[in-house]
N, C-alpha and C positions, 0 to 999 in steps of 0.2 A: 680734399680734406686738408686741415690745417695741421701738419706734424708738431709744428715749435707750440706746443703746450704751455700754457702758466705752470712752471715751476711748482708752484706752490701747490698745483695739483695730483693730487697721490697717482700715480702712475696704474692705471687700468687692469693692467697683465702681470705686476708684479703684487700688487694688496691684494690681501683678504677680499673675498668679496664683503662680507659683514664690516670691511673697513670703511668702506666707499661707500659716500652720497650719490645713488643714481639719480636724484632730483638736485644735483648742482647746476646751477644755469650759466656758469663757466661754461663749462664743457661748450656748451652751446653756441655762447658768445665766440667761442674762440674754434668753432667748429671739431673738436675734436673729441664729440661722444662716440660715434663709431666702433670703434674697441673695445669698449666696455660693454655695449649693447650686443655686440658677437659674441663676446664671453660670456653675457648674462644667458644667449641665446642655446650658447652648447651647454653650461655648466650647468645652469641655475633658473630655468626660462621659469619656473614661479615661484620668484625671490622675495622673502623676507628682510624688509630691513626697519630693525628694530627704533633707531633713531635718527632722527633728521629735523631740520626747522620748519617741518611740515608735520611732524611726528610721523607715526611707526606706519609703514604701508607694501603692500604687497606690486610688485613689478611682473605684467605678463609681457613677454615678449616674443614669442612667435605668434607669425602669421595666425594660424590655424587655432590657437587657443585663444586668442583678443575675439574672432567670428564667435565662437563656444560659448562667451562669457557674453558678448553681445546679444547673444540668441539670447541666451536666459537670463530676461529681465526680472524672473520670480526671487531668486536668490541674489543677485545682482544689482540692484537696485540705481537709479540714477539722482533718486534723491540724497542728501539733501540739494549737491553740488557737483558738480560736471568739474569742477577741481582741486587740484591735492590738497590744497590749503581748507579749512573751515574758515568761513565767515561769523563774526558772531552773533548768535541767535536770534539778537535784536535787529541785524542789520542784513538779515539773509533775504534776497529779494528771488522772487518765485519765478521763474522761468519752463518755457512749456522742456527743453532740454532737459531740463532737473527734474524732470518729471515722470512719473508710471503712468502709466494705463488705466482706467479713460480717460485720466485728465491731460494727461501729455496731446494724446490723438485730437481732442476736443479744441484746444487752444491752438493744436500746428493746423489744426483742418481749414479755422478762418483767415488765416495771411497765405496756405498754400496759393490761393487766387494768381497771387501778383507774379510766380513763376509758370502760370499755364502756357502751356506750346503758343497760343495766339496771341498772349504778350509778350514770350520772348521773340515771336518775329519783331513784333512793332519795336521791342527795345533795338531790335537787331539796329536795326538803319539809324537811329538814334545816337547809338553805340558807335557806330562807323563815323557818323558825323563829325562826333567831338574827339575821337582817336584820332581821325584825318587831321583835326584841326592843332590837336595838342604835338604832332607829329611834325605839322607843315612848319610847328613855331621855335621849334629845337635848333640854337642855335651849331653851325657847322664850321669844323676845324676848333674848336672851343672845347672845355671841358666843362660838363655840366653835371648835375647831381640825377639820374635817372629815377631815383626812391622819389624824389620831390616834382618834377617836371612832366611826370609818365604816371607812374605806378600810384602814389597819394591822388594827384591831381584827378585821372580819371577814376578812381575810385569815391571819389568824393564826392565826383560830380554824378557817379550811378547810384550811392546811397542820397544824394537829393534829389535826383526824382523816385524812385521805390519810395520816400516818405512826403513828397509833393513838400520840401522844407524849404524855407526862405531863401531863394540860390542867393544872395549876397553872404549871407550868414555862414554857408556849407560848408565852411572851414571848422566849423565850429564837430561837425558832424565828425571828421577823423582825428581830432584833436582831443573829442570825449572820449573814442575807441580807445586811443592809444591811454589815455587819463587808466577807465575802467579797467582795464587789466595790465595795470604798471604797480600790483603788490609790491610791497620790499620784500616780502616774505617766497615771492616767486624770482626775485631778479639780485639777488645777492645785496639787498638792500640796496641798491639804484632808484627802485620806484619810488611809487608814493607811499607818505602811510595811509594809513587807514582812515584818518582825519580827517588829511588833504582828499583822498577818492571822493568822504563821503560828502563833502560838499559840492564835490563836482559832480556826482549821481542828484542830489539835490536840485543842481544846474540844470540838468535835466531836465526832472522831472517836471521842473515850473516852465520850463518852455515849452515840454510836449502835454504838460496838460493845457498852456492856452491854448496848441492848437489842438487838440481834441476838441473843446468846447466852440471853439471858433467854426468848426467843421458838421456839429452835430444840425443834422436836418436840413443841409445846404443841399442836398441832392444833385451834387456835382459829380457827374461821371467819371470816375477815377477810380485806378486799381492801386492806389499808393496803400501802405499798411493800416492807417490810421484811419481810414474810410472802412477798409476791411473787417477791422475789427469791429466798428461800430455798426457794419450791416450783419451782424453774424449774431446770433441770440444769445448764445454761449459767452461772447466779449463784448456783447454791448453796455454795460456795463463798467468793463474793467477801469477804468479812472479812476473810480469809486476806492478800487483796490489797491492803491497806491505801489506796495510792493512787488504785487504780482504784473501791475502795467512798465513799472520802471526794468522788472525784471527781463521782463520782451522786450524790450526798447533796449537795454544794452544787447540781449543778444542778440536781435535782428542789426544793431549796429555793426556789434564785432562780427558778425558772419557775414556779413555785407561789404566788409572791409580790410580784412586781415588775412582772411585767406585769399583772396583776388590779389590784393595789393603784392605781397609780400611773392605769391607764385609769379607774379610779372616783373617783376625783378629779379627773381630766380634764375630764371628763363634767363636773362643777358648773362649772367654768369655763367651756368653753362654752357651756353654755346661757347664763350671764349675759352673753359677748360677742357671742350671737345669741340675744337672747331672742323675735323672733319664732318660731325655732326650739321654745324652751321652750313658749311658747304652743300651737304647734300639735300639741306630742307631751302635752299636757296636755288638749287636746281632742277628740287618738284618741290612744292609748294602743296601739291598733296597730302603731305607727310604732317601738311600745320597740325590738323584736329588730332593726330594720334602724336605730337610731339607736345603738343599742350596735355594729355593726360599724362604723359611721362616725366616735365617739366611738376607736373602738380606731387605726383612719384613722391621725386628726388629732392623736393621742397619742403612734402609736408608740414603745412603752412601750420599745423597743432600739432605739437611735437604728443602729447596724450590727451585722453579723457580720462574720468574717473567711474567708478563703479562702488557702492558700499553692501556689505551682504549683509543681508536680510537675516540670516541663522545659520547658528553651526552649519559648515559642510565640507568637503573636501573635492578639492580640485588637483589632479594632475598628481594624485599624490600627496598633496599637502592640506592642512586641517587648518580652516580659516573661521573667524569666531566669528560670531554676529556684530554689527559694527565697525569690523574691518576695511580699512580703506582698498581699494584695489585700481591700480593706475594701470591701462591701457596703453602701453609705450607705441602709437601710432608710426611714429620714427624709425625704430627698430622692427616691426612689422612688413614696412614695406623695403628691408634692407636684408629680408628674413632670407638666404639661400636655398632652403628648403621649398619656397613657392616663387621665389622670381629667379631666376637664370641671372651669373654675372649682376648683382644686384647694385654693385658699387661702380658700372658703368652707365654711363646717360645716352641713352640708345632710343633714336626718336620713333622708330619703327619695330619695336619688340613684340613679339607674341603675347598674346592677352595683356596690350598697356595699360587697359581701362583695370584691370584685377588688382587695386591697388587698396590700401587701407586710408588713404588722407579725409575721404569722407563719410568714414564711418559706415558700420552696419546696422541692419533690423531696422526699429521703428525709429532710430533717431541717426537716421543718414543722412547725411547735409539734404537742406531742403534745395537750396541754392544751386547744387552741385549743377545743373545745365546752365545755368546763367555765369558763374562762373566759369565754365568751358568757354563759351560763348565770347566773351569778355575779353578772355587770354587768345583764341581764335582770330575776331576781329584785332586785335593790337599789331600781333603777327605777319597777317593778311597786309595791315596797310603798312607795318615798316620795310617785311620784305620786296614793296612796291618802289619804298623808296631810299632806302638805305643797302649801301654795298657791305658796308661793316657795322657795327656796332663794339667798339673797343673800348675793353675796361682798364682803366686808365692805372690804378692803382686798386690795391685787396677793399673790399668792400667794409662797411661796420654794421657787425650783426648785433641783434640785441643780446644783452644778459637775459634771458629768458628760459623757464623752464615749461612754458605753454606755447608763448606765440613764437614763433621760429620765424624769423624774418631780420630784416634789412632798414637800419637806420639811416642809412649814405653810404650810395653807390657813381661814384664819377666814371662818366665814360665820354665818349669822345666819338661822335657818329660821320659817315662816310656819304655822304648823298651822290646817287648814279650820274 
């Protein structure tokens, strides 16, 4: 954790908590929400805060009450928006995430396909291939950007094939990721506005409707998303829908992207801030699969979700109106002491490592979540094959963010056997 704070930010343990912005994406950027999030934990785990650039919204922060509110989707609500910010009404695109019950289940049931056990084998080897290959090509004794060379790269190259997209073009694919959830209103004004996104959601959508129409009735074998939805009854159709197609199309983007990406890059950082750790998964290599769900832990790659309720009620005590915003601090969740042991150590072999909150509960838990294991597994697998070390050269740059938790450039400096 980052101690040398921005100045400029109100000090955690000493304000009011009604002083503090817990949706600052300082904190973030500069790693030092932690302290805030324990004190929200003991003082105030279902926290009112009146005003913010997201407006007024309610903060859970333990483990055991985020599962509570997750279960109950009746009062709970996942529409309109899965984030703190409102879009506006004009420009709010439909996503099966943002979604209740039957319609959520109905629109995740037709792309669940393309994660079944029998294509993540075949990804498997796929996966190894081009990790082998992006691995063999890392230059040695050099300092290179890891976020760019590893982590972007081969995630970009696994959301072009899941959409079977023009691989010359695939750049385009994490380039609209990061576009789509770059708000000013989430990133301390860094991002875009609202202007700028919407013409790149626009971009979009005129490419992924050509190839939707380019695809309809080719009867070509393929479990990419865009086939899927067109052999499904329920989404065959969706084109037609413009909003609600652009809508799954970002979020199968960003989930295919930001959470992979950003946990494989995580990963190199922690090992160097515990590199007994390193040591020990270097000398069983057993340890990869249970050090990738802990690696995903301590990353949580969505710092929160959101939740809106549905009618007066009262939670934990406290009396929440209808319309109420309610954020799901995933962050603080899996840093909760109450349900993980020692929670602020990276420990690649922990009891119940999989018990973690980064991919959500109930009906809307990462659909992804094995392919992304998978993913961070194989990367693992083949560097620990061929690298002695992996040394980070200099502090990494995270983003300003107060959704995607992750890693803008990371220079390190690799040791081949």
């Amino acid at each position: 954790m980052n101690n040398r704070a921005d100045p400029m930010l109100a000090d955690p343990l000493k304000t009011p908590l009604q002083d503090l912005d817990v949706s600052d994406p300082r904190r973030f950027e500069q790693d030092c929400w932690q302290p805030l999030f324990k004190r929200l934990r003991e003082e105030s785990p279902v926290h009112f805060q009146a005003e913010s650039p997201a407006g007024p919204f309610w903060s859970i922060t333990r483990f055991d009450d985020i599962v509570e509110v997750e279960k109950n989707t009746e009062i709970f609500s996942s529409e309109p928006t899965i984030a703190i910010i409102d879009p506006p009404p004009e420009r709010r695109s439909r996503m099966f995430i943002a979604m209740d019950q039957p319609e959520h289940d109905i629109q995740r049931r037709a792309v669940q396909p393309v994660v079944a056990p029998k294509n993540l084998q075949e990804f498997e080897a796929l996966i190894r291939q081009r990790t082998a290959e992006a691995l063999d090509a890392l230059p040695e004794g050099e300092t290179f950007d890891w976020v760019e060379l590893v982590s972007r790269n081969l995630t970009t190259q696994m959301l072009a094939t899941l959409f079977d997209f023009p691989w010359d073009i695939r750049h385009k694919l994490s380039d609209w990721s990061d576009a789509v959830t770059s708000d000013e209103r989430m990133t301390a004004g860094q991002g875009l506005k609202q202007e700028d996104r919407l013409e790149i959601v626009m971009e979009i959508l005129e490419v992924f409707t050509k190839l939707w129409h380019e695809r309809v009735g080719d009867n070509v074998e393929s479990f990419d998303l865009i086939r899927l939805l067109q052999r499904d009854e329920n989404t065959a159709n969706m084109v037609d829908d413009p909003m609600n197609y652009i809508g799954n199309l970002m979020l199968l983007i960003v989930g295919g992207n930001d959470t992979t990406r950003n946990s494989m890059s995580g990963g190199v950082l922690f090992l160097n801030e515990f590199p007994e750790e390193f040591a020990r998964v270097k000398a069983d290599r057993s340890l990869i699969p249970s050090m990738v769900s802990e690696i995903i832990r301590f990353q949580t790659p969505l710092s929160h979700m959101r939740r809106t309720v549905t009618r007066d009620t009262e939670f934990r005590g406290q009396h929440m109106k209808a319309g109420d915003k309610v954020i799901l601090w995933y962050c603080s969740a899996n840093r909760d002491e109450s349900v993980i042991a020692e929670p602020e150590t990276f420990q690649i072999d922990r009891s119940g490592v999989r018990n973690h909150a980064a991919f959500g509960f109930g009906i809307h838990r990462c659909m992804g979540n094995r392919l992304a294991e998978m993913q961070l597994r194989v990367v693992w697998e083949e560097a620990l094959k061929r690298f002695s070390d992996i040394q980070l050269v200099e502090p990494p740059t995270r983003l300003c963010h107060n959704f995607v938790r992750g890693f803008s450039r990371m220079p390190v400096q690799v040791t081949r056997y």
